[in-house]
N, C-alpha and C positions, 0 to 999 in steps of 0.2 A: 952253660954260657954260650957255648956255640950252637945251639940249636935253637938259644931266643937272641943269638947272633942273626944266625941265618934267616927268622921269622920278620925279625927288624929289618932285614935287609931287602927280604923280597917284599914288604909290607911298601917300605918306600919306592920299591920298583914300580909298584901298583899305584901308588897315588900317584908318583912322575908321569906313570905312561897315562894315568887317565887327565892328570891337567894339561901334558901335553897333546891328547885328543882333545880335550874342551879349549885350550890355547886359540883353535883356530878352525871355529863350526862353519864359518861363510859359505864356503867353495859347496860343500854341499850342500845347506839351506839353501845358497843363493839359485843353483842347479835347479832344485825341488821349486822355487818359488817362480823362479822363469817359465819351467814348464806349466805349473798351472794356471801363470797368465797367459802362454801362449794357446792355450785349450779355453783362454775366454772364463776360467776359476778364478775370477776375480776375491769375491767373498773371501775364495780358499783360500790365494794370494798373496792376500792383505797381512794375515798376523805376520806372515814370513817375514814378508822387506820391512814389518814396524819392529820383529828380531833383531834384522841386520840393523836397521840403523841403532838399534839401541846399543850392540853388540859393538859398533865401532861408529863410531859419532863422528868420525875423521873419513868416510867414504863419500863422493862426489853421487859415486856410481848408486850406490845404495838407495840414498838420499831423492836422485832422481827417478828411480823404480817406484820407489812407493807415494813421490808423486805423482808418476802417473797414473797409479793406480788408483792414489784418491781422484785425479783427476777424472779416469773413466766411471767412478761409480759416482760421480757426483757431487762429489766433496772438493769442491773449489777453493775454499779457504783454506782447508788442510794441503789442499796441490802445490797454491799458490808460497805460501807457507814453507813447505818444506821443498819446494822449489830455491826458493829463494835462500834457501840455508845451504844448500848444495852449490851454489854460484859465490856465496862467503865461501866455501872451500875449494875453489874455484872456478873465479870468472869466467873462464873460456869455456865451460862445460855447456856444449851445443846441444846436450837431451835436454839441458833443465831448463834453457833457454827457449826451448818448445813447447816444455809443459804449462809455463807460463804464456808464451803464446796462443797455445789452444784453448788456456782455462778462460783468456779474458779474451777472446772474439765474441765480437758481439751474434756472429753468424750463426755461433752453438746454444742458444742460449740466454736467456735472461738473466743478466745478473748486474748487480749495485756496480762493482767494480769491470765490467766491461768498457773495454775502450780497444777503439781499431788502433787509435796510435801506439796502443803500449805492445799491441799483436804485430805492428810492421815493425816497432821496434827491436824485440826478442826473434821475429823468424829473421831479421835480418842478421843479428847478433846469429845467429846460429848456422848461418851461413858461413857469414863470417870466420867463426871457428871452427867448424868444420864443412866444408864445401863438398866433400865424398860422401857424406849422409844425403842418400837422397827425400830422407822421412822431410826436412825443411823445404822440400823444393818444393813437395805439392803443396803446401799452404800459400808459397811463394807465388806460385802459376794463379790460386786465384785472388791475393789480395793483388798481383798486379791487374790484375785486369777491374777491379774494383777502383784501384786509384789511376786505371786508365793508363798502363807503361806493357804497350803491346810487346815492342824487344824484351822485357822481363820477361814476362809469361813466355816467349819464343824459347829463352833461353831455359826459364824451368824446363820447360818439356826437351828441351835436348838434357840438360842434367840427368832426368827420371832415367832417360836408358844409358847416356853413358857410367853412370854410378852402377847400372845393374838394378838399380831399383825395381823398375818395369823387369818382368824374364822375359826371357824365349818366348815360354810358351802365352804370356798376358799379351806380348806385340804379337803374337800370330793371332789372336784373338781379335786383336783392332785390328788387322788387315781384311781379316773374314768379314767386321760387321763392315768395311766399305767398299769392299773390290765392284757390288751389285748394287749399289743402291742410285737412283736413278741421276742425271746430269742435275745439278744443281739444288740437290733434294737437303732440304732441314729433318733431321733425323734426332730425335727426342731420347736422350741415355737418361738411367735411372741412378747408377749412384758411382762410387771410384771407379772399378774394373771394368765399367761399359763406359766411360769417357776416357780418363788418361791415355789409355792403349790406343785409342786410334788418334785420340788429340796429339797424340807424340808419335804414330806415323804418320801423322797426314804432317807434320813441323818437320820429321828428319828422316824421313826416307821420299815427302813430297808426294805422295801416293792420296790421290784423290782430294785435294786442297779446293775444289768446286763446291765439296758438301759442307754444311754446316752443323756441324755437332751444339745441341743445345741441354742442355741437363735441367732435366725438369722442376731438380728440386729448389737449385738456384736462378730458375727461371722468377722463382719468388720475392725476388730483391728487384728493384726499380736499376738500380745501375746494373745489373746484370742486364736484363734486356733491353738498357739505352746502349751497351754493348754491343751484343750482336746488331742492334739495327744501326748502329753507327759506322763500326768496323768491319761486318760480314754481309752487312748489304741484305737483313731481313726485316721485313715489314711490322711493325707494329700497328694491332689493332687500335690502341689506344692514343691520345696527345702526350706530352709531358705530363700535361698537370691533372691527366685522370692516369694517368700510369705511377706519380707518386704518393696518390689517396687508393689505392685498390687495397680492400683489407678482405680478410677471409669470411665465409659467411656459412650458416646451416639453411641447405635448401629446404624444399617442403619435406622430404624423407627424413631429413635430420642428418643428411650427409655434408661431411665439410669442403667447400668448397673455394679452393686457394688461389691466389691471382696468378700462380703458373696455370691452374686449371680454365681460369676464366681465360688469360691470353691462349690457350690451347685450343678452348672452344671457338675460341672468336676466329681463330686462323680456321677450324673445321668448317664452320658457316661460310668464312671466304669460300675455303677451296671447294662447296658444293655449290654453289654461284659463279664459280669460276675466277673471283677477282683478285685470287692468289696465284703468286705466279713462279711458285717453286713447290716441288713434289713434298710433299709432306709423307713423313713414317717417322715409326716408333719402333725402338729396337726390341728385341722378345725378352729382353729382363725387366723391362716395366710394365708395371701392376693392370693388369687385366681392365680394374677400376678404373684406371684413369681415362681412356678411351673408350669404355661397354655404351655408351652412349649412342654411338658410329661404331659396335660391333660388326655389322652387315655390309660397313662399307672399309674393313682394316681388308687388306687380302695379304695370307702369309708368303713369305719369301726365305724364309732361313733364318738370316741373322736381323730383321727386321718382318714389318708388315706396315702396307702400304694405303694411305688412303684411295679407294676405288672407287666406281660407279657399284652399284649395289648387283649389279646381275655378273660382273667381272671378280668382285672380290670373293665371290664362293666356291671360288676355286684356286689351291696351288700358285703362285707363279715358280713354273717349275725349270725357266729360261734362268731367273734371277740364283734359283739354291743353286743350280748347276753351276753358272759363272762366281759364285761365293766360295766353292768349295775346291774348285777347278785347278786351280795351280797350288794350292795347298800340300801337302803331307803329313802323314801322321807324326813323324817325327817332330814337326814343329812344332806341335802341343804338349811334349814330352817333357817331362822335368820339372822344377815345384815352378804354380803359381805367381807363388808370392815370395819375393827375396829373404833372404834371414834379416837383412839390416831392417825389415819392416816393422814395426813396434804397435801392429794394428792385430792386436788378437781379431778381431771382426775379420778382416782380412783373410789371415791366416786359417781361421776356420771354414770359411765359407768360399774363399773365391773358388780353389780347384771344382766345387762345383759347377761353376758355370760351362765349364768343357762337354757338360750334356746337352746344350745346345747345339754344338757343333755335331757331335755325336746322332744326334736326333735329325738333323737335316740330310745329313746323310744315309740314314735306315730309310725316312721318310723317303726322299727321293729313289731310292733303290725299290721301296714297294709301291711309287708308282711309276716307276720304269715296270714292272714285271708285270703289275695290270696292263701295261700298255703291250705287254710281249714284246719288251726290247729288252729279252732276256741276258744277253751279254756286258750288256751297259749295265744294268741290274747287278748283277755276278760283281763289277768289277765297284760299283760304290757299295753293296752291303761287306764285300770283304775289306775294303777302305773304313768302311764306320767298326771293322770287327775289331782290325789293328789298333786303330784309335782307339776305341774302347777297351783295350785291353792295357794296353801300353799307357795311357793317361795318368795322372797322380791319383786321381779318383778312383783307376780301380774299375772294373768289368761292372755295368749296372745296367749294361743292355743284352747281356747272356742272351737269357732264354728269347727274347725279340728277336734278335738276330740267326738263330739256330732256327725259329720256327718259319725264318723268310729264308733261310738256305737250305731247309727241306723243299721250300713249295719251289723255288728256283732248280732243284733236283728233280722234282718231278716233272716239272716244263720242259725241259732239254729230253727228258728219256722220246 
């Protein structure tokens, strides 16, 4: 009897201890599932948070995860959807009120159910309820400027840094691409992490408010560039009523050809006729393509390259890397990218890469300081680019580059 006492006994220990582990799987699933959307495992992602919610039908938190996850893979119904189920368990819940936001802009996207009013209504709502999120403020910075409320847009962009949003090291990035770029110069960004950061230093640290930061890809909307030419004082090639009919087109190559790309050229044909009357450049993170046109007239500069006269731009400007890099330090670039409160796996994966750009203008300039035998200015930006490259999120990728130009600088000095 007591030995199928004790069998019973421990038999029940066993089931207790195992319902009390399956009682309550979240914490870890939820762990496992986060990280694989913060690695961009979306696919992977997906069964997790369709676990959690199954697992507890009462989470806000839950609910909004795995809308956005339908939301990034394309599943707008399903966003929207279990969006909207997370806001029954929770009004004030400022993530689902995003997810909704972003599923129905018409800016991402084709879809039945797109409407700008229901996108200012949810990013407002998510301000609303939470105002230290600054994932609401960048949607915020451009629907204001779309409905034309320039203090909004001022105001995102002071948001983005004081929440932490922007880091360290993304504003020392925007300082880099403006400290050099010429008086009064329109400078062409490619996508988040070459616009925000200098768009929110140049609003809250005031640092170079001459230049005109334009984003090429929202150049593609008719009230974006009645925008800038309204309120930043830049020219449009086009009237109104050919700037609301420009649609995209395949040239004779069968390349597609966008009406940011058309107003781009059209500003290139000014500026080689002379009848534009602000510097044009493009910053080094966009696409090679968009400019190859007027490759022989870009001349590099670091954080940008520069429309030139064709015998000027095959070379360096090595006045511009130097004044870009100048009062910098490596420490500025130090530390993550991208904030935790960011809910942009693209983001998170990709942006610390951009810090080789910085990194590279620096080697560059150090090996033609050292053709030029100004050996000691040499010495002092390749050990500049070595810090940074080591010290950076991203991790040493310029090693051996760097070792084989402080050999050759070793043997100069002997």
């Amino acid at each position: 009897m007591t030995i199928y006492r004790s069998i019973l006994i421990a038999t029940l220990a066993s089931l207790l201890s195992a319902l009390v582990g399956c009682s309550n799987p979240q914490p870890a699933n939820l762990k496992k599932a986060l990280e694989l959307y913060r690695e961009n495992k979306l696919e992977q992602a997906l069964p997790l948070f369709e676990e959690l919610v199954a697992q507890d039908r009462g989470s806000p938190e839950s609910h909004a995860w795995l809308a956005e996850t339908y939301r990034r893979l394309g599943k707008k119904v399903e966003a929207v959807n279990t969006a909207r189920r997370a806001l029954e368990l929770d009004p004030r819940h400022s993530f689902a009120h995003m997810v909704i936001a972003e599923a129905v802009n018409p800016l991402v996207g084709k879809w039945p159910q797109a409407n700008s009013d229901s996108t200012w209504f949810h990013v407002m709502k998510a301000v609303e309820c939470d105002s230290t999120d600054g994932n609401p403020w960048l949607l915020v910075w451009g629907e204001a400027i779309r409905r034309g409320e320039p203090a909004l847009m001022q105001k995102a962009l002071r948001r983005l840094v004081e929440t932490g949003f922007l880091t360290k090291a993304a504003l020392a990035y925007g300082r880099w691409m403006l400290r050099a770029l010429p008086e009064k110069a329109i400078l062409l960004t490619n996508g988040d992490m070459d616009t925000y950061p200098p768009c929110a230093v140049q609003q809250v640290e005031g640092l170079r408010r001459d230049v005109v930061i334009v984003n090429r890809g929202t150049l593609n909307e008719d009230w974006y560039a009645r925008f800038i030419r309204d309120n930043c004082g830049v020219p449009l090639p086009f009237d109104d009523a050919h700037l609301g009919h420009l649609e995209a087109y395949n040239d004779d190559q069968g390349n597609l050809v966008t009406p940011s790309d058309q107003i781009f050229r059209s500003w290139l044909e000014q500026e080689a006729n002379g009848s534009f009357n602000r510097p044009l450049t493009v910053a080094v993170t966009v696409d090679e393509s968009y400019w190859s046109d007027v490759n022989n007239h870009m001349r590099f500069a670091g954080p940008f390259l520069q429309w030139h006269d064709a015998a000027i731009a095959q070379t360096p400007d090595t006045a511009a890397m130097h004044a870009s890099i100048e009062s910098l330090n490596p420490d500025d670039f130090t530390g993550p990218w991208v904030s935790d409160q960011d809910r942009s796996p693209i983001r998170r994966v990709y942006t610390k890469n951009i810090v080789r750009n910085v990194t590279e203008t620096a080697i560059l300039y150090g090996e033609l300081l050292t053709e030029a035998k100004r050996l000691p200015e040499a010495n002092r930006w390749v050990s500049w680019a070595d810090e940074l490259d080591r010290r950076a999120e991203l991790g040493p990728v310029f090693a051996e580059r760097i070792a084989q130009l402080k050999g050759r600088l070793t043997k100069g000095t002997r």
